[in-house]
C-alpha positions in Angstrom: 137.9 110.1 91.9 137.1 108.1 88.4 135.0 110.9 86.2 132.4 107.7 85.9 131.9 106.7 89.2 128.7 107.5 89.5 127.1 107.4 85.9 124.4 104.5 86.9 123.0 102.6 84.6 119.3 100.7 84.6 121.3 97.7 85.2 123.4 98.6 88.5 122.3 97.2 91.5 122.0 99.7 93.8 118.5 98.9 96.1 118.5 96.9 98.9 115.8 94.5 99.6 113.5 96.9 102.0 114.1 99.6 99.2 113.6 96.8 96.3 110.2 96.1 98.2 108.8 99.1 98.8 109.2 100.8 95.0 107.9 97.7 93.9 105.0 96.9 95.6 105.8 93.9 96.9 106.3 92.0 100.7 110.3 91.4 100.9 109.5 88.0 101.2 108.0 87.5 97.9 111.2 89.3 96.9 113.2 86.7 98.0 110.5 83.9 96.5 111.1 85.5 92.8 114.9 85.5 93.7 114.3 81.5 95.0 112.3 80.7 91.5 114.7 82.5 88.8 112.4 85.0 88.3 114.5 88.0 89.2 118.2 87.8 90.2 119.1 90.7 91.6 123.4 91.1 92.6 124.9 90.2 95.8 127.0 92.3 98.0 129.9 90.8 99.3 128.0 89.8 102.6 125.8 87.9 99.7 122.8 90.3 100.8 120.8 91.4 97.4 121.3 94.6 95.2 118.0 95.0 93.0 118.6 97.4 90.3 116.1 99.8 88.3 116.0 97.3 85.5 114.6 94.5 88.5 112.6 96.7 90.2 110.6 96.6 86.5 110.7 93.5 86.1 109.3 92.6 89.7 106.4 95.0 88.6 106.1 92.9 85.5 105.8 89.5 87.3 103.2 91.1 89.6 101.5 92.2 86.9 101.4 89.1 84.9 100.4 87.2 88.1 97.6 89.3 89.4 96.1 91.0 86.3 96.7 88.2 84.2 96.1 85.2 86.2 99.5 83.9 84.9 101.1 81.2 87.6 104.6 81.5 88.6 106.1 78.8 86.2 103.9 80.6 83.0 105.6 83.6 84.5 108.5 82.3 84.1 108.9 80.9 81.1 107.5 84.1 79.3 110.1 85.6 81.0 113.0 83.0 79.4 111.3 83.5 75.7 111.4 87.5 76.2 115.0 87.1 77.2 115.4 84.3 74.0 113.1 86.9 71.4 115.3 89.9 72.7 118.7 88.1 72.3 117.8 86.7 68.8 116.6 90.0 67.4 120.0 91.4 68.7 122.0 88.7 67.0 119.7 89.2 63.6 120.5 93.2 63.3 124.3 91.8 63.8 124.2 89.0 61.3 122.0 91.7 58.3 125.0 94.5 59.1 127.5 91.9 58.6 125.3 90.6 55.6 125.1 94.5 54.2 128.7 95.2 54.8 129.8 91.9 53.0 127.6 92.5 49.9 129.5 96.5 49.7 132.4 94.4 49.8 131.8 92.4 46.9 130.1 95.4 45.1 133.3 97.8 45.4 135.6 94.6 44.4 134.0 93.0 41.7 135.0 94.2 38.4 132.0 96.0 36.7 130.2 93.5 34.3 
């Protein structure tokens, strides 16, 4: 058996819907409402039944949170949601593009002749 097989991450779906549900807080129906809406995706098994992992069972808790502490609709909800996603993704390409920037500029240092 592959050493690896079962190192998990947050992102493996792993939780069926009852379980996805139940650690979450939420009716299974609503569950499959979020899935309906792009809200949360969770992964399909081959029978195309949902897998929620640990990283969706957070971010169910999120949307209810946002909804019934914050009075936040379903479309708000979501579209915080897509700009997290955007912010997250753009800070991630912006660390990329200043080590490239850093590592280009030692470049130039170490082959520039000294003035």
């Amino acid at each position: 058996m592959d050493a690896n097989f079962f190192d998990l991450s947050d992102e493996t779906p792993v939780y069926v819907i009852s379980v996805a549900a139940q650690l979450s807080g939420l009716h299974p129906q609503t569950l499959r409402q979020y899935d309906r809406l792009g809200l949360v995706s969770p992964g399909r098994t081959p029978g195309r039944g949902r897998l929620y992992s640990t990283r969706d069972i957070m971010m169910l808790r999120q949307v209810q949170r946002l909804s019934q502490e914050e009075g936040i609709n379903l479309a708000g909800i979501k579209r915080i949601l897509e700009l997290e996603n955007e912010n997250l993704r753009l800070r991630e390409e912006n660390h990329r593009l200043r080590a490239e920037l850093s590592m280009m500029r030692a470049l130039i240092r170490y082959e520039l002749p000294p003035a």
